[in-house]
N, C-alpha and C positions, 0 to 999 in steps of 0.2 A: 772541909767536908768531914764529917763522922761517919768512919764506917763501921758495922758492929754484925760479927758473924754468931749465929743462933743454932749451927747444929754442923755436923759430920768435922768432918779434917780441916781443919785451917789454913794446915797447905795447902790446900785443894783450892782456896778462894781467891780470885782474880778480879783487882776491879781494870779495866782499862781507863789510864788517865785522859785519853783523850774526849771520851764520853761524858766527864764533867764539864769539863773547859765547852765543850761542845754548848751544852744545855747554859752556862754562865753566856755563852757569846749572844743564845739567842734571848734570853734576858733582856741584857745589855740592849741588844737591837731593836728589841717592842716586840718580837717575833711569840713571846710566850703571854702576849695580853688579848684585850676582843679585837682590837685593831689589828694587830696580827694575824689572827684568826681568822678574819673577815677576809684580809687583803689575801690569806693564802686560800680560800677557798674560790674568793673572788678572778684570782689567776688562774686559779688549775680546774676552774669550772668550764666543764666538755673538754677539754682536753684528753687526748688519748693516749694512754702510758699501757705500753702491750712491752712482749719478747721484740719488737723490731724498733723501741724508742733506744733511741741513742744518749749518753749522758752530757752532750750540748743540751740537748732540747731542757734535760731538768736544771741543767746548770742556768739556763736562759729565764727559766722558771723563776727559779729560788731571787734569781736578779729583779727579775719584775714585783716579788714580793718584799725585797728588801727598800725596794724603790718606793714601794707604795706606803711603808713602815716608817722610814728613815726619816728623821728632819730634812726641807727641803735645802735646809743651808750646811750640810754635811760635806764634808767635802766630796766631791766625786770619787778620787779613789781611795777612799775611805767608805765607801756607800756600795760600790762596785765591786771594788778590789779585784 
């Protein structure tokens, strides 16, 4: 990855490594194509994420989207993790 800073202090700039690896994983997974797209809208349509959802319910999410993405000959915990 190229990063290229365009103004103020240079100290000042921070990228977080985890934020790439992030975006490369969901690549990798189908997660950033129409299929992806589909399958996460298709998941999380009516569902209700207020101040009282809990982070099972999106982690349970995110699995049903992965599932719907993933090759179905993936391994399981490889798909799930």
């Amino acid at each position: 990855m190229r990063v290229m800073w365009t103004g103020g202090n240079s100290d000042q700039f921070y990228v977080d490594t985890a934020a790439p690896r992030l975006l490369l994983a969901m690549k990798h997974a189908g997660l950033l194509t129409e299929k992806g797209a589909r399958a996460t809208a298709a998941v999380w349509k009516g569902a209700v994420f207020d101040s009282d959802t809990r982070w099972e319910f999106c982690r349970e999410k995110a699995r049903e989207v992965l599932a719907a993405v993933l090759p179905a000959d993936t391994v399981l915990s490889e798909r799930l993790g």
